[in-house]
Every structure is written in C-alpha cells, then in structure tokens.
N, C-alpha and C positions, 0 to 999 in steps of 0.2 A: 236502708243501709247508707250508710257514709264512708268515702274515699279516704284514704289516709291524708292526714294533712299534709295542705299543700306548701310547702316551704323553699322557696326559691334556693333560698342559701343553703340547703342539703346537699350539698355539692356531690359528698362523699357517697357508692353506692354500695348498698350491704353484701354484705357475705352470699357467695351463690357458689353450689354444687360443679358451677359449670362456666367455660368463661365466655365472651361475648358472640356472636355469629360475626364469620369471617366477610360476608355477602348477603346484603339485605336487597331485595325487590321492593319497590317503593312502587305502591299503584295507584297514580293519581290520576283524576278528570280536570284536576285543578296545573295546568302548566304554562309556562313563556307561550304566546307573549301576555300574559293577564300579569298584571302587576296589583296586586295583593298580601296578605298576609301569609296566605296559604304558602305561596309559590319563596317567598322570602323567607320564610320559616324551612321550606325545607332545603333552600341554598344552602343555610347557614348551616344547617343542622349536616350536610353532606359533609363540607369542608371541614367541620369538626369531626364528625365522624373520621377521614381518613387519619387523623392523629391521632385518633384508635387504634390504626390498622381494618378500619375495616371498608369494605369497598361497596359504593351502592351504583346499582340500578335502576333508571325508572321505570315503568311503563308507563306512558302518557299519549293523549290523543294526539300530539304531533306525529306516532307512529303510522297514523290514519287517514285515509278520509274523514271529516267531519263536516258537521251541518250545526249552523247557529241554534243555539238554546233560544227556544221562544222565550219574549217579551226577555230580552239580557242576550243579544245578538254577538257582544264583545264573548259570550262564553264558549264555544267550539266543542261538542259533544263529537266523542268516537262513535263511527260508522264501522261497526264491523261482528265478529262473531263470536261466541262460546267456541268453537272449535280450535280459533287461529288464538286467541289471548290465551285458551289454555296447553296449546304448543311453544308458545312464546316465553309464559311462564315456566315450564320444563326447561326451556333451552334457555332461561337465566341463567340457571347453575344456584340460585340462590339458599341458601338454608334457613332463609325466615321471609316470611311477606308481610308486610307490611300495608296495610289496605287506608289509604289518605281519606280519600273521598267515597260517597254513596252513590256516585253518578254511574254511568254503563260499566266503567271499567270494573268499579269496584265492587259492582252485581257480581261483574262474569269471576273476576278475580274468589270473591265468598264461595260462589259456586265450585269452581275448581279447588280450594281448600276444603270445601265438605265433603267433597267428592273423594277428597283422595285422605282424608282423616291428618289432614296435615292445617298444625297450629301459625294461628296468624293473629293480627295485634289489629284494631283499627283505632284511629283518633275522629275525636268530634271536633272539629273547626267551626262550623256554620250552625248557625241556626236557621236551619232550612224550614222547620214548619211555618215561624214568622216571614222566612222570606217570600216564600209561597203564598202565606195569606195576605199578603201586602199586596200581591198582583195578581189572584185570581181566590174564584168563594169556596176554596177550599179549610175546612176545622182544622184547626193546630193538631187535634186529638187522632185525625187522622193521619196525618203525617208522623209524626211520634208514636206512632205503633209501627208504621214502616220502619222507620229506622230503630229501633229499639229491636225488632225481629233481626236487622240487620248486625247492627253491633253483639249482640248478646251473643251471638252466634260463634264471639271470636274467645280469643283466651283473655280476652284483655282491653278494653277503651279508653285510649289518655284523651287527659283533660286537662286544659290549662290553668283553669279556676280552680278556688272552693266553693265558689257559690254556685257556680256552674255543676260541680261535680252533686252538689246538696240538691240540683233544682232536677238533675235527670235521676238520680236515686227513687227522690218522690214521683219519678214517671213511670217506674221501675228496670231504669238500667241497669246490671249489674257490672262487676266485674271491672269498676272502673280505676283508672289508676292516674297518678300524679303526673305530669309535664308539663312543669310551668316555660316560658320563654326566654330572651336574651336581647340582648341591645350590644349595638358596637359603641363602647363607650371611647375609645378613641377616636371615634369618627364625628361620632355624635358629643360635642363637648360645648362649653360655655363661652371660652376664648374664639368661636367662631364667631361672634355676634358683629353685626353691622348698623351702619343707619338704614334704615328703611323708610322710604318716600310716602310715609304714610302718617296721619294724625294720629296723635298718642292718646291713649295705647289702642295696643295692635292687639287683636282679638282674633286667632288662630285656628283653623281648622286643618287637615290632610288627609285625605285617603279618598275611594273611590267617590265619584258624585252621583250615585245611584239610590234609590227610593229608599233601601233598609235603613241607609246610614242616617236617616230623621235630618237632614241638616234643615231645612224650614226650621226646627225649633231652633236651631244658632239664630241662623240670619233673621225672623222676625222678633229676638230681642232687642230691648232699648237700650243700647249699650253706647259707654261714650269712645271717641275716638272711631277704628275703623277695623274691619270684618276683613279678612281674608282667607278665602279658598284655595287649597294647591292639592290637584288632582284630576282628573278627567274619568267620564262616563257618560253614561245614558240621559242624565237627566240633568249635564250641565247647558245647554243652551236653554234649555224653559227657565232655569232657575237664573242664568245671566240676565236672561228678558225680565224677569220677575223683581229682580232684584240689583239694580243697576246700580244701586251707591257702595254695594259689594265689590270686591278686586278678587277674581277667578284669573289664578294665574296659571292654571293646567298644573301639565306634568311640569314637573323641576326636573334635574340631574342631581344624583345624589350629593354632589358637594356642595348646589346653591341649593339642595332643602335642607341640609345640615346646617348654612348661614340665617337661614329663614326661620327655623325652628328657635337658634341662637336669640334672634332679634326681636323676637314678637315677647309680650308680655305674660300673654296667657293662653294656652291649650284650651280651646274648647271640642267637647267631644260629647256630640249631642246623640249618639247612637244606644239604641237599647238592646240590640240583638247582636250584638258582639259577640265572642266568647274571652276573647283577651284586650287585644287592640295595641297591636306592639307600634302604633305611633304613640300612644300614651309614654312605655319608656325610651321611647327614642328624644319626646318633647321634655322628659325629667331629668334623662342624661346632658340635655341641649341647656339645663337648669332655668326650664322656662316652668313655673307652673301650671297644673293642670286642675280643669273645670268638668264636671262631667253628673251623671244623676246616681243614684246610690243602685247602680245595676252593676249586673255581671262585668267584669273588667277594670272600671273606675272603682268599686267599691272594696275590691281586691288588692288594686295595688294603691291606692291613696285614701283608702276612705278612713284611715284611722285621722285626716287631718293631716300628713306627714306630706310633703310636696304637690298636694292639692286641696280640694275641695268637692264632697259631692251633696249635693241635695236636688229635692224633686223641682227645686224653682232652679232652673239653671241659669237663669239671668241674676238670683241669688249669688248662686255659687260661682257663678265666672267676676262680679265685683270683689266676692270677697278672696277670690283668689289672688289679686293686685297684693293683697298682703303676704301671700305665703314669700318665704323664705326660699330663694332662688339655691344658696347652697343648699337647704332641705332638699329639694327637686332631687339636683343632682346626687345626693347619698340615696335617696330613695332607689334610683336609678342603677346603683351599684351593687344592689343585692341581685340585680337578674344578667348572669351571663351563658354564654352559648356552651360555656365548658359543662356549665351544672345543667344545662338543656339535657346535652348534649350525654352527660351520664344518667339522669334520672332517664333518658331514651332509651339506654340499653340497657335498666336494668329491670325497665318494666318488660322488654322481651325477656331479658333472662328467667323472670317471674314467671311470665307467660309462659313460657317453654314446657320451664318445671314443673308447674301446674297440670300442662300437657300430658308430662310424663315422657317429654321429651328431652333426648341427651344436647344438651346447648352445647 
C-alpha cells in the first residue's frame, strides 16, 4: 500500500463529518530537556494548535522518576507503572491520544487505548531499528516487527515523508497518513547572514552529535575551506579529538544559529536514518543550500535539484551545491509551514476518529 501523497502545500483540510478534538493527550518519551526534532516538532505544533482552539496535554517522563537510556544517557526513560499512566490518562479529560513515541510511555499509553476500545493516532519520527543496530547486534527485522505490532494497532501513523511512508508500507505498516513539517520562516531568513571567522566556504552541519547522525561521513571529506558542527551529544568529544581542523561549536541559541545557518555556504546533512530533518528547512529558509544522500528527508525535500543537491557521493553533492541558487533555497523552504503541519495534524485525527466510528 501507499500513503496518500505527501504535499506540504495541502494546507487546506477535507471535508469531515465532525469537527476537530477540543483536547488532545500527547504521549511522549521524547521531552525538554533533549533538544531534537521530536520535542521541536511538537512545541510548534502545540502553539499552533491553540489557534485552533484547541488545548494539548502532555504526558512525558518529566512527570517521573526516570533512569538514563543505556548507551544514549542524555535520554531519561519513565520509571513508573500501567496502573498510575493509565489514571493519569483518564484524569486528562482528553478526547483523543495522541501516542509520540514507542518508548515505556507510549507501551503503557497503546495498552490503555486497547483496553478501553478508545481510538488513538501514533506518529513515526525515529528510525529506531537503525538506531538500535548502530549500538547493539540486534536485525532491523526484529525491531520493525515491534513496532509495526505497535503502530498498526492505532487508527492511523503519520509520516513525514513519501519515501518514508513508501519504505514502511513494504514493511507492512498500515494505516499510514501524511504530516509533513514546518520552518519558522521569519526567524530563519537570509538577511540574517554575517561574516564568519572562517575560510571559505563554510561547510555546515547541525543537530545532535550522536552515532546515527553518520557525521564521520561529513568530516572525513575533502572539502575546500572549512567544516563546521553546531550541536552537542554523546559522541562530540571522540569526534573533537578525532578531528581537530573541525570547528564544534556546541549548542548555539536560537538567534545566533539562525546567523550561523544565514552565513555558511552550504548545508551538509550526512544522515541516513532520519525521517525528515527539519534543519534541512530551517538551512533553506536561512537560503543556504543544502547537500545530503538521496535518502529519506533530503530526497523528499530537495532531491528534484530545487535548493539542493543529493547524491550517493556526498562530497559530490556538497561541491556541487556551491552552485545552487540561494533564492531557490529559500522558495523551496516556503512551501513547509506550521499552519499546513498543523491542519494536515488534525485531520489525520479527524480521519482516524471516523474510521473509529468515533463521533470527533
């Protein structure tokens, strides 16, 4: 099977029997302080949502005790029970759940929806089988049968991609549905640009510094000028020691990595296991070019050639991106906003509802 296509600019949402949930439960493993996509995704999406009218909830492991995620210490797993998360969940008041993540919460949270025949929606953000075999000898094929048992289970699984939505179909996800992302494009613009203390050109990267994101395949290209990293994680000091003509300059604040994205030449984004990569349009909106491999994320939003470049040589595709076209960038970057997130979000509930057989 295949998802309906995925079209950012769909802003408008179809016709429905029923109109949107007043109070959505949002049950995540994924929360402040992790600074990710996940957790930025669903800020944006809250804040939009209230210009809805409608009011969210989370449940997240800050409500907990927690104990560090082996081998990924920065990630805080909930310590707690099937009993108290599904007390918790009643006393939302919610009329729809919304299930983030596959981690403990979002077991106990499935659990409690099947138990009580009450319709819930989950999203795939991660590609967890890859992350998993990245750090322990565990088959991708066993991992994707967990989650797949997982999702299936719901009325409904967004997805940011097409290629994404195409790659879990052939695994046999069902059920899946369109949410693509958003960029703040007034934040994120071009007139932000600065000189930057660096030999030209400047050769970009951002987001977590941990094993999935492949960055070894940036940093050991031959590339002229100079490489730079902005982010923090697990596996930035081996990779400082390793690579010492590199400039790791951590976390930023979001108004100097919005000058930073401005001033660099070119986006490179060496990851394969992405599912979106909303620094990709944040780096399009900043109308810096973007470099990436013809996988999930990059070949979704730039692979037609339009404000980037992907190919399997990435050291390829990041020279030849020096040529794209910085206004392309930034139009590319305008077709994803949080309002069209932010309706395709509630109408793949409404979907799911109805499907249900449930009065939305």
């Amino acid at each position: 099977m295949n998802v309906a296509r995925i079209d950012p600019v769909a802003a408008e949402p179809a016709a429905s029997d029923g109109g949107p949930p007043k109070r959505i439960l949002m049950v995540t493993d994924a929360w402040r302080p992790q600074v990710n996509g996940v957790v930025h995704t669903l800020e944006r999406l809250t804040e939009n949502l209230a210009e809805f009218g409608v009011e969210v909830e989370f449940l997240t492991p800050n409500r907990f005790r927690t104990l560090p995620m082996p081998t990924y210490p920065d990630i805080r797993l909930a310590l707690t029970t099937p009993r108290r998360v599904r007390r918790m969940i009643a006393e939302s008041g919610a009329d729809h759940i919304h299930i983030v993540t596959e981690g403990p919460l979002g077991w106990m949270a499935r659990r409690y929806c099947l138990n009580r025949r009450e319709p819930f929606t989950t999203s795939y953000h991660t590609r967890f089988p890859e992350y998993v075999t990245a750090r322990l000898p565990v088959p991708e094929d066993w991992t994707y049968r967990w989650l797949r048992s997982f999702h299936n289970s719901g009325q409904g699984t967004m997805v940011a991609t097409q290629s994404l939505a195409d790659d879990l179909a052939a695994r046999g996800f069902d059920k899946l549905r369109p949410w693509t992302r958003g960029v703040d494009i007034a934040h994120f613009r071009p007139d932000r640009k600065t000189e930057l203390d660096f030999p030209r050109p400047v050769f970009l990267c951002v987001g977590r510094v941990a094993v999935e994101k492949n960055l070894p395949a940036f940093l050991d290209l031959d590339l002229p000028g100079s490489k730079v990293i902005v982010g923090e994680g697990p596996e930035l000091a081996r990779l400082q020691a390793k690579y010492p003509e590199a400039h790791f300059l951590g976390h930023r604040p979001n108004d100097e990595l919005a000058e930073i994205y401005a001033s660099c030449d070119v986006f490179v984004f060496p990851s394969r296991t992405d599912t979106f990569g909303n620094v990709i349009v944040e780096s399009l909106a900043s109308g810096t070019p973007v470099a990436g491999y013809p996988v999930t994320g990059p070949i979704d939003i730039v692979g037609d050639g339009v404000g980037g470049v992907v190919d399997e040589d990435l050291g390829k595709a990041a020279r030849a991106a020096l040529d794209v076209s910085r206004d392309a960038a930034r139009e590319r970057a305008l077709r994803y906003t949080w309002k069209a997130c932010t309706e395709m979000f509630l109408e793949n509930i409404r979907a799911a509802r109805t499907s249900a057989g449930a009065t939305a």
